[in-house]
HTML snippet that shows the backbone in 3Dmol.js (N, CA, C, O; Angstrom):
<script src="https://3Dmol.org/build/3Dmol-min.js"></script>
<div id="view" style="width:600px;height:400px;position:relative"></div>
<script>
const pdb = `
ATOM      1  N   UNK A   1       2.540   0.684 -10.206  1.00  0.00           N
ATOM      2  CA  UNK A   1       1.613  -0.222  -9.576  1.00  0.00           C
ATOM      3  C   UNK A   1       0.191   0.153  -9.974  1.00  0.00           C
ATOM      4  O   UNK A   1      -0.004   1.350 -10.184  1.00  0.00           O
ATOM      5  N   UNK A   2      -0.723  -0.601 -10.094  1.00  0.00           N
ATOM      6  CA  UNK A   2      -2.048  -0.393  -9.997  1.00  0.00           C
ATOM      7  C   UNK A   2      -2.777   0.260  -9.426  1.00  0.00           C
ATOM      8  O   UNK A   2      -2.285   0.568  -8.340  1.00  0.00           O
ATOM      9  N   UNK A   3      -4.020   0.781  -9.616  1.00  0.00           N
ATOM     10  CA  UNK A   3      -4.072   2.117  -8.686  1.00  0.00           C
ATOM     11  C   UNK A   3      -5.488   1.246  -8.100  1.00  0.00           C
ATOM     12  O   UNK A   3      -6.294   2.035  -7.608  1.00  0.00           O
ATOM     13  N   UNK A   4      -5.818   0.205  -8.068  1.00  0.00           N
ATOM     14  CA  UNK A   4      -6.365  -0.492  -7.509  1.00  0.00           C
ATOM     15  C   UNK A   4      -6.211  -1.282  -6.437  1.00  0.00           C
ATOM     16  O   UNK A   4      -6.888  -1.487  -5.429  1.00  0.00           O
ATOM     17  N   UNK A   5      -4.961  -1.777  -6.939  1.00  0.00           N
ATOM     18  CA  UNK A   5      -3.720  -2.337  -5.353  1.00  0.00           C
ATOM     19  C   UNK A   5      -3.308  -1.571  -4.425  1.00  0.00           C
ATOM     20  O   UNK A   5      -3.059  -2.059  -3.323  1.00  0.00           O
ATOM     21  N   UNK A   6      -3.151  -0.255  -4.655  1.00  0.00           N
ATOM     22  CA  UNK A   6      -2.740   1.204  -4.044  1.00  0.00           C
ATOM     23  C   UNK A   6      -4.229   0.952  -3.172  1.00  0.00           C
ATOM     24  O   UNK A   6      -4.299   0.428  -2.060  1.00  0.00           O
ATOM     25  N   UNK A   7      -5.253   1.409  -3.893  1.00  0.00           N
ATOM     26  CA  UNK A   7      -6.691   1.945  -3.489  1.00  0.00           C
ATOM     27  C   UNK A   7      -6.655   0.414  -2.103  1.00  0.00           C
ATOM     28  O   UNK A   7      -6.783   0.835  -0.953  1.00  0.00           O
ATOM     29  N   UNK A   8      -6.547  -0.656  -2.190  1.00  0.00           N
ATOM     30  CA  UNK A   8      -7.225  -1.529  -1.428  1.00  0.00           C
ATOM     31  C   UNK A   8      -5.874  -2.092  -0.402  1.00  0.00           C
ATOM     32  O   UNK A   8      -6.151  -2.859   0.520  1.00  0.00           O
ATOM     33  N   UNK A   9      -4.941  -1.819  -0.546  1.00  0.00           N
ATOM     34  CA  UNK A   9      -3.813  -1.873   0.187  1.00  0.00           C
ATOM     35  C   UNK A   9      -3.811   0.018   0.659  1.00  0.00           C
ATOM     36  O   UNK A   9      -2.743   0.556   0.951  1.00  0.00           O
ATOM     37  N   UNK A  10      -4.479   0.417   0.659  1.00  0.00           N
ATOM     38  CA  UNK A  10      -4.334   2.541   1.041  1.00  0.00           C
ATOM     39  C   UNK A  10      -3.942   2.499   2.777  1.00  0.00           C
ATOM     40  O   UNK A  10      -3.675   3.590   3.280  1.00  0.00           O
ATOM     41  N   UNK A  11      -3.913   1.433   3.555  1.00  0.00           N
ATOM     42  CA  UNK A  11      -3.335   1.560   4.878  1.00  0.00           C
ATOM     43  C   UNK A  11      -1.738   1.738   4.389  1.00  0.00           C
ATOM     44  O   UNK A  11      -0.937   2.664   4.263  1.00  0.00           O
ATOM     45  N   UNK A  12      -1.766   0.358   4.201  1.00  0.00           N
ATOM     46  CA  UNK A  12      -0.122   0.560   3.944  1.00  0.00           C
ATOM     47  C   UNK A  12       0.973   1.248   3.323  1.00  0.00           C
ATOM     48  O   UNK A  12       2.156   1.315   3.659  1.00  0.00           O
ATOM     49  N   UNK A  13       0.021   2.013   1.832  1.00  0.00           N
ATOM     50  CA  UNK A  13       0.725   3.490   0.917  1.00  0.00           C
ATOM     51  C   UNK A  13       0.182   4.230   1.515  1.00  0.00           C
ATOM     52  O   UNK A  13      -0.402   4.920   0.680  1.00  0.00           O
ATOM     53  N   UNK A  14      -0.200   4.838   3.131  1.00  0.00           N
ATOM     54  CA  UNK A  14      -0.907   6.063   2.943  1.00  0.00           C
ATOM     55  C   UNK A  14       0.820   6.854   3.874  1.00  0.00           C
ATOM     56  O   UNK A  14       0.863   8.079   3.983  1.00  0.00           O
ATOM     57  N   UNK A  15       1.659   6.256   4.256  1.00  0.00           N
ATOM     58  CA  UNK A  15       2.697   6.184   4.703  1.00  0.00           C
ATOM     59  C   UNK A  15       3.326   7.036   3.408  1.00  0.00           C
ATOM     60  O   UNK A  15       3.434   8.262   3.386  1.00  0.00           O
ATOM     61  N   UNK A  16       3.693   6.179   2.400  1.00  0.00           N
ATOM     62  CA  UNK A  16       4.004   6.360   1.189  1.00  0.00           C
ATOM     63  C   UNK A  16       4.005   7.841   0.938  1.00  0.00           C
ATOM     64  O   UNK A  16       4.880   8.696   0.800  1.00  0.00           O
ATOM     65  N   UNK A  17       2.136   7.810   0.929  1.00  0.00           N
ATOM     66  CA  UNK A  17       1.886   8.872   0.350  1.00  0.00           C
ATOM     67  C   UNK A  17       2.084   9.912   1.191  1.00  0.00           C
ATOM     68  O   UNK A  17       2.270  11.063   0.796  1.00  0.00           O
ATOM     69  N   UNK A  18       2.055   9.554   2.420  1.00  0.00           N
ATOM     70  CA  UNK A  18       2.647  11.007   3.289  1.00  0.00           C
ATOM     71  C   UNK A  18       3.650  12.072   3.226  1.00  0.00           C
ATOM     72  O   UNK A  18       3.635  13.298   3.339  1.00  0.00           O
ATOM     73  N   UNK A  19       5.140  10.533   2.849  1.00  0.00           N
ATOM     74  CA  UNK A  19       6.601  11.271   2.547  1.00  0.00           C
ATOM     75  C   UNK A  19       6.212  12.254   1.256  1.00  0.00           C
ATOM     76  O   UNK A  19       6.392  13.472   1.238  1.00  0.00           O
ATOM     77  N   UNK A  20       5.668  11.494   0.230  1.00  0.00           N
ATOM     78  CA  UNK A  20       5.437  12.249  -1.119  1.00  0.00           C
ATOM     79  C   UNK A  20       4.958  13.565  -0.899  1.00  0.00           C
ATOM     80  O   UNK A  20       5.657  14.529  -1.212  1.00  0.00           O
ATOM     81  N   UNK A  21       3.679  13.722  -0.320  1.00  0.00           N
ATOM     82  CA  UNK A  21       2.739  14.881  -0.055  1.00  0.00           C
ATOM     83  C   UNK A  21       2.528  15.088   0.872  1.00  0.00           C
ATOM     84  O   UNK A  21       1.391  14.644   1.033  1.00  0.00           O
ATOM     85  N   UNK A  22       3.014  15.723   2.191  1.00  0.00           N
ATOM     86  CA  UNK A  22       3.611  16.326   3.115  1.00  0.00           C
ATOM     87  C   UNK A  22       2.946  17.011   3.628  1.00  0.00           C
ATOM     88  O   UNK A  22       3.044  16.962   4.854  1.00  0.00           O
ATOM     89  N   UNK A  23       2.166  17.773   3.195  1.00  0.00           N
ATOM     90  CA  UNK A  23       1.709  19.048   3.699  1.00  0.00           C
ATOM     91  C   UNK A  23       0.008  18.104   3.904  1.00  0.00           C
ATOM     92  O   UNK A  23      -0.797  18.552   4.720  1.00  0.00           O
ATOM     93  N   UNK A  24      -0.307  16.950   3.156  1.00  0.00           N
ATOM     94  CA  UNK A  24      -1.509  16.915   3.755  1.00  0.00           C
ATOM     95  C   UNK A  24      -1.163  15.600   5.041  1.00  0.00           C
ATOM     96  O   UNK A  24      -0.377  14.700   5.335  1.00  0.00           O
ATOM     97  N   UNK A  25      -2.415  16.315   5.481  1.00  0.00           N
ATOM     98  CA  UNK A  25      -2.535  15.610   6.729  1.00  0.00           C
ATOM     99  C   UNK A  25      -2.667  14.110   7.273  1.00  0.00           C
ATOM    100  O   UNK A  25      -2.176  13.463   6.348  1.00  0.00           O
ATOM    101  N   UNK A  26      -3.055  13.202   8.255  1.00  0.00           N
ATOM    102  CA  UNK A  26      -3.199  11.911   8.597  1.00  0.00           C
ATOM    103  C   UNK A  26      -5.167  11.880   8.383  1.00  0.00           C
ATOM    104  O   UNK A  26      -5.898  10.913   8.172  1.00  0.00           O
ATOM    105  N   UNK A  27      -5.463  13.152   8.528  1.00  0.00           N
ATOM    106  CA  UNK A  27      -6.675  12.958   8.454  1.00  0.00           C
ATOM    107  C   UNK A  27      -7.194  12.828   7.163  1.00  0.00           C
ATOM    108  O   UNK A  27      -8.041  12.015   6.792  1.00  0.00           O
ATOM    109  N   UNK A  28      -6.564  13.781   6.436  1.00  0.00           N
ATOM    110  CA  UNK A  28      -6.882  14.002   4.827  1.00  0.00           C
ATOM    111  C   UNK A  28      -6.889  12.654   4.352  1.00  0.00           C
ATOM    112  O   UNK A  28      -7.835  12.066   3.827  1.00  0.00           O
ATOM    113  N   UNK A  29      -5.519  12.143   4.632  1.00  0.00           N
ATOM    114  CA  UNK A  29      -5.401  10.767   4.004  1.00  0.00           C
ATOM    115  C   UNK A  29      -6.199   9.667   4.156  1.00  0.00           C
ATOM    116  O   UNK A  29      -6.056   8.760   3.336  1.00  0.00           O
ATOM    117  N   UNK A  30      -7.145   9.529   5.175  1.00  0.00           N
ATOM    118  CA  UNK A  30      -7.573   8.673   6.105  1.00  0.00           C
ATOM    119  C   UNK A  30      -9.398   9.530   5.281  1.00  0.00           C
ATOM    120  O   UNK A  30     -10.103   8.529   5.147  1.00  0.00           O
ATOM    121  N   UNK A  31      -9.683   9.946   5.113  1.00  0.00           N
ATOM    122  CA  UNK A  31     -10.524  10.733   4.288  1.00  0.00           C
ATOM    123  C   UNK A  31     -10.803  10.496   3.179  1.00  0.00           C
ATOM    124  O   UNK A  31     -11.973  10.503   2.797  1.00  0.00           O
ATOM    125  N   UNK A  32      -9.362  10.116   2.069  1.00  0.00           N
ATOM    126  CA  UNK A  32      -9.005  10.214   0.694  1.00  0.00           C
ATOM    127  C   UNK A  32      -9.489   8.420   0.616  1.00  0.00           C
ATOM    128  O   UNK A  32     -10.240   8.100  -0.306  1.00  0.00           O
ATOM    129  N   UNK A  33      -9.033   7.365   1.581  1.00  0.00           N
ATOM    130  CA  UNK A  33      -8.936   6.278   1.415  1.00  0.00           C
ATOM    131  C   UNK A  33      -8.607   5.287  -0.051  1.00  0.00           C
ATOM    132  O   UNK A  33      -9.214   4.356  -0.582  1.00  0.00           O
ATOM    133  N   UNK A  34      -7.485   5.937  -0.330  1.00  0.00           N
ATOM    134  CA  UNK A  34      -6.960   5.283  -1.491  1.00  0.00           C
ATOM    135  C   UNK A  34      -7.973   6.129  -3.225  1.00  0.00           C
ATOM    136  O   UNK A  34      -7.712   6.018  -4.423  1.00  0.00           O
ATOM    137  N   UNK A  35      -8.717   6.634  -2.738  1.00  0.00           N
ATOM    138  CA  UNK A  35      -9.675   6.947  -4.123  1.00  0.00           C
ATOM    139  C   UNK A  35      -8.705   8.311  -4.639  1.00  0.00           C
ATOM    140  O   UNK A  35      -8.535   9.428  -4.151  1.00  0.00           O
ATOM    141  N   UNK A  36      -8.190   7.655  -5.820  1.00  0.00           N
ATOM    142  CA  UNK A  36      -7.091   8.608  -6.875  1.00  0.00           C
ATOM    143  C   UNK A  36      -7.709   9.998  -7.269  1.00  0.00           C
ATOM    144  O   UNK A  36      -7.000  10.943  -7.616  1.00  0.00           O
ATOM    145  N   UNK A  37      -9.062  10.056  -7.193  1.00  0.00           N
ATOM    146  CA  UNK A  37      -9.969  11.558  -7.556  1.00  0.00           C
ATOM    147  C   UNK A  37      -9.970  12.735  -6.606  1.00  0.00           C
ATOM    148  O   UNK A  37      -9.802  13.918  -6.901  1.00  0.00           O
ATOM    149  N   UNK A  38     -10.300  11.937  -4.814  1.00  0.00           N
ATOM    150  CA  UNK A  38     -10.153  12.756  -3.841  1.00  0.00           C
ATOM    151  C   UNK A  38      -8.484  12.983  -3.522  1.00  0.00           C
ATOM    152  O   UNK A  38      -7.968  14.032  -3.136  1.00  0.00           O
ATOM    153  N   UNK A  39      -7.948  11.965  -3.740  1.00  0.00           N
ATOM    154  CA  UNK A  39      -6.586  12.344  -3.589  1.00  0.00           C
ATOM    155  C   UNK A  39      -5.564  13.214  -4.926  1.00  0.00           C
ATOM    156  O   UNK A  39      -4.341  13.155  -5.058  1.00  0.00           O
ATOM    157  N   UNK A  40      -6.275  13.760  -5.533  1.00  0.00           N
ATOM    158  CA  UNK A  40      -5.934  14.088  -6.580  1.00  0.00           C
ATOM    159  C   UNK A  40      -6.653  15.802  -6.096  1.00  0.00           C
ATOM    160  O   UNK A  40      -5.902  16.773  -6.184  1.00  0.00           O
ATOM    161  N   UNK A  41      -7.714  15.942  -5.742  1.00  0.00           N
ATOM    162  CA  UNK A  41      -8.356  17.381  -5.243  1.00  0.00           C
ATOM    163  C   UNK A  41      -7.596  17.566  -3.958  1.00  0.00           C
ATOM    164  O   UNK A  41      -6.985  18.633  -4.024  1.00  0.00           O
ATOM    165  N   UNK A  42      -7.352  16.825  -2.586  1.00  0.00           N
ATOM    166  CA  UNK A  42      -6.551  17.120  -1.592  1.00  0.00           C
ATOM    167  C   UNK A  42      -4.884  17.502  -2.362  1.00  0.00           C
ATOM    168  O   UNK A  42      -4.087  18.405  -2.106  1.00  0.00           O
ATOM    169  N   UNK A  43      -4.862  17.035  -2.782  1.00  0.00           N
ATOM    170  CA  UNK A  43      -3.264  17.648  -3.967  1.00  0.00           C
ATOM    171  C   UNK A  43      -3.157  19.248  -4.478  1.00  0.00           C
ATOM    172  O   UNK A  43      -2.422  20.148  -4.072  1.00  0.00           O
ATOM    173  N   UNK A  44      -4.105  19.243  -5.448  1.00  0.00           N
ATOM    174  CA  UNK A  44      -4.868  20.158  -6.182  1.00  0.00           C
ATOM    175  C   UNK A  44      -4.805  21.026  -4.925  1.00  0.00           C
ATOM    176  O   UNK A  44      -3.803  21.738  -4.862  1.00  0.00           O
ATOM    177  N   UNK A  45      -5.738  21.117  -3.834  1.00  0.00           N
ATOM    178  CA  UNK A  45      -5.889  22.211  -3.080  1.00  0.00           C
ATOM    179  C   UNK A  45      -4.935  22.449  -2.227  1.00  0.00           C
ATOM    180  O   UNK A  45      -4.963  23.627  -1.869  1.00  0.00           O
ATOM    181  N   UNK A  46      -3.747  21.580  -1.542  1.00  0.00           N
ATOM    182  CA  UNK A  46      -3.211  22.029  -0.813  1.00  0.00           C
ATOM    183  C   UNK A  46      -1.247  22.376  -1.652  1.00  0.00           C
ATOM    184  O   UNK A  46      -0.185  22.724  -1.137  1.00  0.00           O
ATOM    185  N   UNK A  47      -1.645  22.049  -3.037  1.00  0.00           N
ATOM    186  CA  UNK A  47      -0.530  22.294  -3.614  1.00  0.00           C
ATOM    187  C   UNK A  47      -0.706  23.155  -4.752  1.00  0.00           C
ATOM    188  O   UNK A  47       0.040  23.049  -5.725  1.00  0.00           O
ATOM    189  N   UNK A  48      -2.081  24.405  -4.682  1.00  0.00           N
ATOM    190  CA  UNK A  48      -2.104  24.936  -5.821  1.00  0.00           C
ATOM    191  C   UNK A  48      -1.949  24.393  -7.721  1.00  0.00           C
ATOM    192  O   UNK A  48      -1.659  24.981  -8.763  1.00  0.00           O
ATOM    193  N   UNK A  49      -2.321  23.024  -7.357  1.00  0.00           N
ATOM    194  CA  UNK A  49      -1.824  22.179  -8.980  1.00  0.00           C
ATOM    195  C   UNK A  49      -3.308  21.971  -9.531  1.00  0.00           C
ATOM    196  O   UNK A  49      -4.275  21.804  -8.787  1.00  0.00           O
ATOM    197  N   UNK A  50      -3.370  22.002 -10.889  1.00  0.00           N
ATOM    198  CA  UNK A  50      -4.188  22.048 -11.263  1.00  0.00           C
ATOM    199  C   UNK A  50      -4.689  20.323 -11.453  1.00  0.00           C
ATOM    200  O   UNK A  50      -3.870  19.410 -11.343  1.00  0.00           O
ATOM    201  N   UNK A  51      -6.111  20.099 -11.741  1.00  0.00           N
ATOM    202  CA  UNK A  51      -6.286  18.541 -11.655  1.00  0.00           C
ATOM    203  C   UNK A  51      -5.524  17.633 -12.028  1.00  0.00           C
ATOM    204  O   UNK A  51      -5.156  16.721 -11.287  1.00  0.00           O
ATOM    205  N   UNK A  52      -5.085  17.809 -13.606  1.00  0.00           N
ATOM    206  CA  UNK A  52      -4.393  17.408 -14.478  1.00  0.00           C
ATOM    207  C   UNK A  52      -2.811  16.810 -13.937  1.00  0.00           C
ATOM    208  O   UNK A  52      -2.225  15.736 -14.072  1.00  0.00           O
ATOM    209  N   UNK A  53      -2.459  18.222 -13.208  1.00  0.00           N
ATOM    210  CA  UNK A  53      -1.477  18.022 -12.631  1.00  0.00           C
ATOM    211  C   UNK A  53      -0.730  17.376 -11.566  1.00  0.00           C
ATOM    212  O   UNK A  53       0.468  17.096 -11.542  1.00  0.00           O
ATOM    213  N   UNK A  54      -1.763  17.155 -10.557  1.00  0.00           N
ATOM    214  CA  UNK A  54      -1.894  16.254  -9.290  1.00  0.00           C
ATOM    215  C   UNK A  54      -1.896  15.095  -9.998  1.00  0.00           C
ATOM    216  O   UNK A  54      -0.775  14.597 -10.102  1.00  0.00           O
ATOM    217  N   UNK A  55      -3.104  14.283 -10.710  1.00  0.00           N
ATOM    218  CA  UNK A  55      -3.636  13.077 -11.673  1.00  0.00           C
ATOM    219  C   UNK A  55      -1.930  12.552 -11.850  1.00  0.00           C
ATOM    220  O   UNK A  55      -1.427  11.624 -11.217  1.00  0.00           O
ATOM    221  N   UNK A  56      -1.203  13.445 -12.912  1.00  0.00           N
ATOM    222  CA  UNK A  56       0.086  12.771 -13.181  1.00  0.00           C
ATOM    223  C   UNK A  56       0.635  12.609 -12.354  1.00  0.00           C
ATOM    224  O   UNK A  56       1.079  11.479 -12.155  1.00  0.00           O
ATOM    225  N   UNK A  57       0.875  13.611 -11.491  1.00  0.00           N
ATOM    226  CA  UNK A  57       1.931  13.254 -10.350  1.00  0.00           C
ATOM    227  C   UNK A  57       1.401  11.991  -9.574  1.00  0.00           C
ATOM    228  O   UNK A  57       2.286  11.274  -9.109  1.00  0.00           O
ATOM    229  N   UNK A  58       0.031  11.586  -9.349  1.00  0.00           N
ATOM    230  CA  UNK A  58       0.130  10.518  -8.640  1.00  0.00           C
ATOM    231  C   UNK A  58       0.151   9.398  -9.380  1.00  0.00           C
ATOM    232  O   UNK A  58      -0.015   8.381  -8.708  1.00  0.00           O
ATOM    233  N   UNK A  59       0.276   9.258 -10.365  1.00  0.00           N
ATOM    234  CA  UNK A  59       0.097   8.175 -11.558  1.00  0.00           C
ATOM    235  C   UNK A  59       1.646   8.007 -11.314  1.00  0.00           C
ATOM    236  O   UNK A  59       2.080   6.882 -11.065  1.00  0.00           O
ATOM    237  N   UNK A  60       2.595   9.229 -11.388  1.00  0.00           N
ATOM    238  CA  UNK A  60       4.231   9.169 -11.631  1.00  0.00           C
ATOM    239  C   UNK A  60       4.548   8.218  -9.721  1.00  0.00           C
ATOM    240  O   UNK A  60       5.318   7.269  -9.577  1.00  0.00           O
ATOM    241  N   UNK A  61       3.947   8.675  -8.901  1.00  0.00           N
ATOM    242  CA  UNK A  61       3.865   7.997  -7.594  1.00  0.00           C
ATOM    243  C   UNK A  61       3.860   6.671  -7.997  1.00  0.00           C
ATOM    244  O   UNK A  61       4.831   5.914  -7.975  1.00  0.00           O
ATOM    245  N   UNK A  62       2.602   6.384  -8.410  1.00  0.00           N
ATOM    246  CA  UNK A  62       2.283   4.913  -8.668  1.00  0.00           C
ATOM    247  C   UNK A  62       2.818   4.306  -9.099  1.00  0.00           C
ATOM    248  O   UNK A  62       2.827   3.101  -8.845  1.00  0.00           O
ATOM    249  N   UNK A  63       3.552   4.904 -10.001  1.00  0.00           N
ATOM    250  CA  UNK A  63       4.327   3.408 -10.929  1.00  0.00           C
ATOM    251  C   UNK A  63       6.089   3.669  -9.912  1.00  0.00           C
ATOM    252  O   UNK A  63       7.143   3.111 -10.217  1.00  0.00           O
ATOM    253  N   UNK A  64       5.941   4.409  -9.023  1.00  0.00           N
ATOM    254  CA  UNK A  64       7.821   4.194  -8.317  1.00  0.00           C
ATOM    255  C   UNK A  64       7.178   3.312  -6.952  1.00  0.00           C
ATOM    256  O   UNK A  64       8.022   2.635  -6.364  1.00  0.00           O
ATOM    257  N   UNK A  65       6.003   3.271  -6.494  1.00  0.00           N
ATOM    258  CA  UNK A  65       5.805   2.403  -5.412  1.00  0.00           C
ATOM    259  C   UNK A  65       5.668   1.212  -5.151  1.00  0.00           C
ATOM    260  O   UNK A  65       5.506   0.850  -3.986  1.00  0.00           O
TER     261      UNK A  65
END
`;
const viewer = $3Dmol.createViewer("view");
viewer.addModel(pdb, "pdb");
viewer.setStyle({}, {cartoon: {color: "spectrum"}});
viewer.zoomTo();
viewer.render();
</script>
């Protein structure tokens, strides 16, 4: 999916993104509001992954949602 449709629909994937990434919070998410950069550093920091690495994984998110 688009990471634009994600970004402006982010109420309705932030669900989504919860099951996926777990460990962050309702607040984090609610924080991140769909923007793939902050949600890509909330990744990064609470999953030890490096930028690069979060970036794909949510790109690999994006296109199964």
């Amino acid at each position: 999916m688009n990471w634009d449709q994600i970004e402006g629909k982010w109420t309705e994937f932030k669900g989504k993104a919860r099951q996926k990434w777990g460990e962050l919070t309702d607040d984090e998410l609610d924080q991140v509001q769909g923007n793939r950069e902050e949600l890509a550093g909330k990744i990064q920091a609470k999953y030890g992954k490096t930028r690069e690495e979060a970036k794909r994984e949510i790109d690999e998110w994006a296109d199964s949602v």
